[in-house]
N, C-alpha and C positions, 0 to 999 in steps of 0.2 A: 534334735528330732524327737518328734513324740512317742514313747515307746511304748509297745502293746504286742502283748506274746500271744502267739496261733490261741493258746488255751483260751483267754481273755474274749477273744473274739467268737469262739466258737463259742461258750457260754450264754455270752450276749447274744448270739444269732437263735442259739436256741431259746433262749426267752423268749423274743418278739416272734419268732415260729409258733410258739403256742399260743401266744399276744392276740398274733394274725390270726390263725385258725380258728380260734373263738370266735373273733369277730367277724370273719370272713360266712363263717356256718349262720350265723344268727342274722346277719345284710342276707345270707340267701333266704333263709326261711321268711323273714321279714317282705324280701319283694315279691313270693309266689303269693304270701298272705292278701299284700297286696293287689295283686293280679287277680287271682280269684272275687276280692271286692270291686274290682271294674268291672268284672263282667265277663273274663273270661273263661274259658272253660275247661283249658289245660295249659301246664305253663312249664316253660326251666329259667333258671336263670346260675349266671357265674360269677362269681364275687373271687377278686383277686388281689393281693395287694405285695407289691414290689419293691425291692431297692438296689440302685446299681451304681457303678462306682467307674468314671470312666477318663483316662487319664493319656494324653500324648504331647508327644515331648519331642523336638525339633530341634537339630544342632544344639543339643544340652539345654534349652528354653522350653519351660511350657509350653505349648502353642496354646491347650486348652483342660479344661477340669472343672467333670459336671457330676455333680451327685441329684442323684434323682429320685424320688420314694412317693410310687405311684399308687393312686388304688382306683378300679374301675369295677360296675356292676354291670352286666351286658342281661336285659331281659328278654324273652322271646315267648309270645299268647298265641294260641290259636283259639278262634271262634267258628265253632265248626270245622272247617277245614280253608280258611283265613289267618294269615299269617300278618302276625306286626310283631317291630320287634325296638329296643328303646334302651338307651344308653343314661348313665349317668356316674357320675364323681360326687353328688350329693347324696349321702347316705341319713338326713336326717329321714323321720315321717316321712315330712310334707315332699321331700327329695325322690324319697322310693315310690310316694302314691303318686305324685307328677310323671315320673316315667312309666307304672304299669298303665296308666291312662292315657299317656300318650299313644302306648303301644296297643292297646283295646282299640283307641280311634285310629289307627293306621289297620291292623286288620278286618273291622267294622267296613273300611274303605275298599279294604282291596278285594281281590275277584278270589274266585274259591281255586282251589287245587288237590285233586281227589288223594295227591301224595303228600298234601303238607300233614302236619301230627307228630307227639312226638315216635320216640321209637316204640316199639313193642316192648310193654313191659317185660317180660320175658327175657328180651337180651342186656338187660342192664345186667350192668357188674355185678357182681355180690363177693366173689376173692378180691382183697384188698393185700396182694404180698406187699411186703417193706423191701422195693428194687434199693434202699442206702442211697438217694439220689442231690441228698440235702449234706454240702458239703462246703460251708462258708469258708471265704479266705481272708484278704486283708481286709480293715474298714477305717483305716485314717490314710488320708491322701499324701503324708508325708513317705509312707513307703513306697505306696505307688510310684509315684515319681521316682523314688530311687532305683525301683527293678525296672520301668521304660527306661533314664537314664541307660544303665549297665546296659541292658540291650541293647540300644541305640548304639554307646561305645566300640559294642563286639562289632557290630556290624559297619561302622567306620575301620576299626582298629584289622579287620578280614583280610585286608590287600592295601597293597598301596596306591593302587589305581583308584579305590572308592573315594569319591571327591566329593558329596553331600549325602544329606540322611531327607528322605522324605518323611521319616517320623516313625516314633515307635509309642503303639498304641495299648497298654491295657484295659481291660475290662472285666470288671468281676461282677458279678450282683445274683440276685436270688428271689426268692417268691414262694408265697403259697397262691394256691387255685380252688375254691370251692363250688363244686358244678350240683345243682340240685335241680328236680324237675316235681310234678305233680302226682307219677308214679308213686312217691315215696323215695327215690333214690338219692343216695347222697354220697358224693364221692371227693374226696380230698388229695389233694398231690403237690408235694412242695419239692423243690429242687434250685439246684442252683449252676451258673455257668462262666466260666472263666475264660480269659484267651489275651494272648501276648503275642503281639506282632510287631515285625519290623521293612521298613522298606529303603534301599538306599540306591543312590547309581554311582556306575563307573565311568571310568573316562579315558579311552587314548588317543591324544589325538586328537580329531575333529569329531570320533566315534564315542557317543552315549550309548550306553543300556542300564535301563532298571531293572529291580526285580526285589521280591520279597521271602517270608517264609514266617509261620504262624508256627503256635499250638493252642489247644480249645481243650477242654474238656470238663468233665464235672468236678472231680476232684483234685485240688491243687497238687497233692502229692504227684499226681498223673502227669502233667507240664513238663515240657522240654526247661531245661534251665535258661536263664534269659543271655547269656552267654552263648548258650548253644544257637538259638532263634537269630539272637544277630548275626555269630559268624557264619552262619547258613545263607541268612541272606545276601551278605556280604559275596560269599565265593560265586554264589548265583550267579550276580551280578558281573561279576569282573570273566563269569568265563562264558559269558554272551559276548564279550566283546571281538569285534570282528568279525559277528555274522556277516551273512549274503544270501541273497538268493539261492535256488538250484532249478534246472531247469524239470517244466512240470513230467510229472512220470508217475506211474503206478507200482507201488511197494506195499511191506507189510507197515501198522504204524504201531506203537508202543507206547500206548498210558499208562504214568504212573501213578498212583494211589487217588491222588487228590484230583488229578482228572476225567478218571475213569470212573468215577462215582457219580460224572456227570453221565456217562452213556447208561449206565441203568434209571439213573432218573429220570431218563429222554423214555423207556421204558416204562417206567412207572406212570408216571405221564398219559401214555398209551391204554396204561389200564386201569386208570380211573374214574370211575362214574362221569363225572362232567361230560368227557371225553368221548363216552359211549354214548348215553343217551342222547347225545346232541349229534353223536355220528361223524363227529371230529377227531376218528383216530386211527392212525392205520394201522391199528390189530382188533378192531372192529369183528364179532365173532371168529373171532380166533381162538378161543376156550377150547381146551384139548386138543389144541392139532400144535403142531413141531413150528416153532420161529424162529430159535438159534441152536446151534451146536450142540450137539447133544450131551457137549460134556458141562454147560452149565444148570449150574443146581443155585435159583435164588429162594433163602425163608425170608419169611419176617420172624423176626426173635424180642418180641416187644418187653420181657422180664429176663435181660438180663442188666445184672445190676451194677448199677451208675453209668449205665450206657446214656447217651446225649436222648436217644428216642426212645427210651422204654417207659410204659406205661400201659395199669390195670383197665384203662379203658377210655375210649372217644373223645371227641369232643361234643358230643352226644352224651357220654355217659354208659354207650354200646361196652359191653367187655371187648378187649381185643382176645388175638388167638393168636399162638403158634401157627403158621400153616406156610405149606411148601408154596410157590408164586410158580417157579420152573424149575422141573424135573425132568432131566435130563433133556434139556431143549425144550420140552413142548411145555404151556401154554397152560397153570392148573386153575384161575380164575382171577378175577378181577378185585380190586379195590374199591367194596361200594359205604357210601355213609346211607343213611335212611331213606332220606329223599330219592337219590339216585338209585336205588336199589329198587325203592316202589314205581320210578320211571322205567324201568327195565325188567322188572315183570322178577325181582328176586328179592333176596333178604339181604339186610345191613351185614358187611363182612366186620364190622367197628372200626373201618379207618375213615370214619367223618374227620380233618386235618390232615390225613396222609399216611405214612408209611411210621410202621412200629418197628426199626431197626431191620433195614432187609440186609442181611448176609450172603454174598457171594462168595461160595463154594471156593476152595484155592484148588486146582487141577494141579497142579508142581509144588517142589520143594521149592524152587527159583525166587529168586527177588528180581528186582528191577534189570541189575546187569546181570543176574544170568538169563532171564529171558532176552536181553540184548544178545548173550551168547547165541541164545537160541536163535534169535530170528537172522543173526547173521549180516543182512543186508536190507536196511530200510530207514526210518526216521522215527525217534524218539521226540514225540510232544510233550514242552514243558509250559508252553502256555496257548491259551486260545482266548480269541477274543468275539463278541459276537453272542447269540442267542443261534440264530443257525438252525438250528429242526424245526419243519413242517410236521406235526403232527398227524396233519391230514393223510400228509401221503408217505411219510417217511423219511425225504430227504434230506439231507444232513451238509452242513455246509459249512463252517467256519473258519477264520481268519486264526493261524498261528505259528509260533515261533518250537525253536526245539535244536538237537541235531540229527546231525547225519551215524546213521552206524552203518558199520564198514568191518567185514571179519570179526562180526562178532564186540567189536571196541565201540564206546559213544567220543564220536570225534568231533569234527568241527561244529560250530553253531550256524542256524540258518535263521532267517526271519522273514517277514514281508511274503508271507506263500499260507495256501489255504488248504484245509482238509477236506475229503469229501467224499460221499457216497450214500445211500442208504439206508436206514436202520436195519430192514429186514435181511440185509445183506450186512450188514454187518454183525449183526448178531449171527447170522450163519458163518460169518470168516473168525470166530474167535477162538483165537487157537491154544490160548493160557491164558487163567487167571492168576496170577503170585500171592505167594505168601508170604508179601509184605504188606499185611491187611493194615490201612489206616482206619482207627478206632474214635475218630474227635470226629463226625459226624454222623449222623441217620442213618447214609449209607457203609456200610463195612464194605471194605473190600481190597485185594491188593492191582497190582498193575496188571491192566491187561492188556493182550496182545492180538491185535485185528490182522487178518493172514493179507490181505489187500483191500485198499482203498487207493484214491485218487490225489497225487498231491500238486495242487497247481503252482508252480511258480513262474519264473520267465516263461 
C-alpha cells in the first residue's frame, strides 16, 4: 500500500491552496476586466477550484472510485438593471471574453427589473476572520479503500443477523472559492469536507430491515471512527427487526439530532425571501409576533470555527451577522439575499445561499433517552421518508419508521405509519430541545420533543 503520512498531505494541500487562490483571484479580476469591455456596467463573478476523493466499497469490492478536480467560473453583468449571467471551465482569454459576451447578450435581451444590481456597496464584507476551515485528510485512494473496508466490516461484524452491506461510502475533498464584484470586493474562502458512511441490512426470517449511520465534518480529527460508523449501523439495523404497525393515535413524538434539524429547516424555509416575496409561505408577515414556544431561542452563528456553515459572508459577497431568528418563540426576521430583500421593500440580511449555522437553544440537560424519560408515552422517529411540508400552509405530513416508548423506555419498533400535523402547531407543541447537539451539519441542534402530533397507522 502506498504510504503517505497526514503531515505529507497537509503540506501538499497547502501548496495547491495558495496554487488555487492566486489563480482563482486573478480568473476573477480577469473576467470582471472582461465584462466591463462587453459592455456592461457592473459585474461579480466567482472563480472556484476543487478536488475530491470519493470512494465505496461493497461486500469488501469496490463498487466505485472517482477523483475529481474541478474548476468553474460563474459570471453575472447587469446593463442597467438587466441581468445575464454566463458559465465557463475555459479560463483562457478568448474563454473569459466568450462568456462575459455571452452574458452582456443575455441581459441586452432580457427585460429590466428595478431589484436586479449588485448589492449595496456598503454591506459587503470587509472582516475577513480565519473560521480554521481548511482541513485536508487523505489523498491516495489506497487508504480510502481501507478505512470504507474496516467500516463496512464493523457493520457486517454488528450482529449476527446482518446478512449484506449496501456499502460503505467515503468522501473527502476540498476547495478554494474566490467571489469578486465591480464594487472593489473581494473575498476568499477555502474549506474542506469529509464523511464516512455505512449502510447494511438484517434479516430474521422472511423479515428485512435496513438502516445506516454517518459522520461529516470539517476536520478529520472530528469523525466518528470508522469502526464506530459501521457498528452503529449495524445495531440499527438488526433492532428494526420486527417492526409493525400501531394503530393510528395522537402522542407526543421524539426527534433525534439528525431529524430534527429537518423541522427547523421546514422553518427556515418559511423565512426566506423566495418564499415571502412570492407569498408562498406560511409565516408570511409574521416578523415579531409569537410562532413557537416560547422556550425556543434559534441564532445564526456563522463564525464559529470549522463549523460545516460558517462563513465571513454571502454568496453575494453581503457580510453575514450574528443575529437572534427566535426569541423566546416569537418571530425576529427573515432571511433576505439582495434581490429578495429589494422585492420586499427591505435590506440584504447576507444569507443569499441560506443559513450561516443556526443553533438551537438546548432547554434541558436531557439527551435522547432522557427526553424519552420525559415524554413517558409516545413514538420515537428514527426515520422518515417523503418531502412532506406545504410551505404554503404549513402542513406537514411524512411517511416514518421509529419506536414505541412506553414508561419512559424506547421499546419495540414500528414502521409502515406516517407523521403529522402542522408546522405552526408544532412549533407551538415543542416541549424540549436536548443537549445532544449534532454539530456535522448547518443546522446545530439536539433532539427535539413535539408535545403532540398525529400518528397514522392501521
Amino acid at each position: 500500500m502506498h504510504a503517505m503520512t497526514q503531515e505529507t498531505v497537509v503540506l501538499d494541500a497547502a501548496e495547491e491552496r495558495v496554487a488555487d487562490t492566486q489563480t482563482a483571484q486573478s480568473m476573477v479580476q480577469r473576467a470582471l476586466d472582461a465584462a466591463r469591455a462587453a459592455g456592461a456596467d457592473t459585474a461579480e463573478a466567482g472563480a472556484s477550484l476543487s478536488r475530491a476523493l470519493t470512494v465505496t466499497v461493497r461486500n469488501h469490492e469496490v463498487e466505485s472510485l472517482q477523483f475529481q478536480r474541478d474548476r468553474d467560473l460563474a459570471l453575472t453583468v447587469y446593463c442597467g438593471q438587466r441581468m445575464g449571467s454566463a458559465t465557463t471551465a475555459d479560463w483562457s482569454d478568448d474563454g473569459l471574453r466568450a462568456a462575459a459576451e455571452a452574458a452582456v447578450a443575455i441581459a441586452r435581451a432580457s427585460g429590466e427589473d428595478r431589484c436586479n444590481g449588485l448589492p449595496d456597496a456598503a454591506d459587503m464584507a470587509t472582516a475577513m476572520p480565519d473560521l480554521d476551515l481548511f482541513h485536508p485528510w487523505m489523498a491516495d485512494a489506497d487508504s480510502a479503500v481501507e478505512l470504507a473496508r474496516a467500516c463496512e466490516q464493523a457493520g457486517l461484524d454488528a450482529d449476527t443477523r446482518i446478512v449484506q452491506s449496501e456499502g460503505a461510502t467515503l468522501d473527502t475533498g476540498g476547495g478554494v472559492t474566490v467571489l469578486g464584484n465591480t464594487h472593489g470586493f473581494l473575498g476568499i474562502s477555502a474549506g474542506t469536507r469529509h464523511s464516512l458512511s455505512c449502510a447494511v441490512i438484517a434479516r430474521s426470517g422472511d423479515d428485512m430491515q435496513r438502516d445506516y449511520w454517518y459522520t461529516a465534518g470539517r476536520v478529520p480529527a472530528g469523525l466518528l471512527a470508522a469502526d464506530v460508523v459501521g457498528r452503529r449501523a449495524g445495531e440499527r439495523a438488526a433492532a428494526r427487526l420486527g417492526a409493525s404497525k400501531i394503530s393510528t393515535r395522537q402522542c407526543p413524538v421524539l426527534f433525534p439530532p439528525e431529524l430534527a434539524r429537518g423541522l427547523w429547516g421546514s422553518l427556515l424555509g418559511a423565512i426566506s425571501g423566495g418564499a415571502l416575496y412570492r407569498r408562498a409561505s406560511f409565516l408570511l408577515d409574521r416578523a415579531g409576533t409569537r410562532i413557537a414556544a416560547p422556550m425556543v431561542h434559534l441564532e445564526q452563528q456563522p463564525f464559529i470555527r470549522q463549523a460545516i456553515a460558517s462563513a465571513a459572508f454571502d454568496e453575494e459577497g453581503v457580510a453575514t451577522q450574528e443575529r437572534v431568528l427566535v426569541d423566546e418563540g416569537v418571530l425576529q426576521g427573515y432571511l433576505l439575499s439582495t434581490y429578495s430583500a429589494r422585492r420586499l421593500g427591505l435590506r440584504s440580511t447576507g444569507n443569499a445561499g441560506g443559513i450561516f449555522n443556526l443553533v438551537a437553544r438546548p432547554t434541558t440537560e436531557h439527551d435522547l433517552h432522557g427526553l424519552a424519560r420525559e415524554m413517558g408515552e409516545g413514538l420515537l422517529v428514527t426515520e422518515l421518508m417523503g418531502q412532506g411540508v406545504n410551505t404554503v400552509t404549513g402542513d406537514y405530513s411524512r411517511g416514518a419508521a421509529g419506536y414505541l416508548v412506553r414508561g419512559g423506555e424506547i421499546c419495540e419498533p414500528v414502521d409502515e405509519i406516517t407523521v403529522a400535523g402542522n408546522m405552526l402547531d408544532m412549533l407551538e407543541q415543542v416541549q424540549a430541545v436536548g443537549a445532544d447537539v449534532d454539530v456535522s451539519g448547518g443546522v446545530r441542534t439536539g433532539s427535539v420533543l413535539i408535545g403532540r402530533m398525529t400518528v397514522a397507522g392501521d
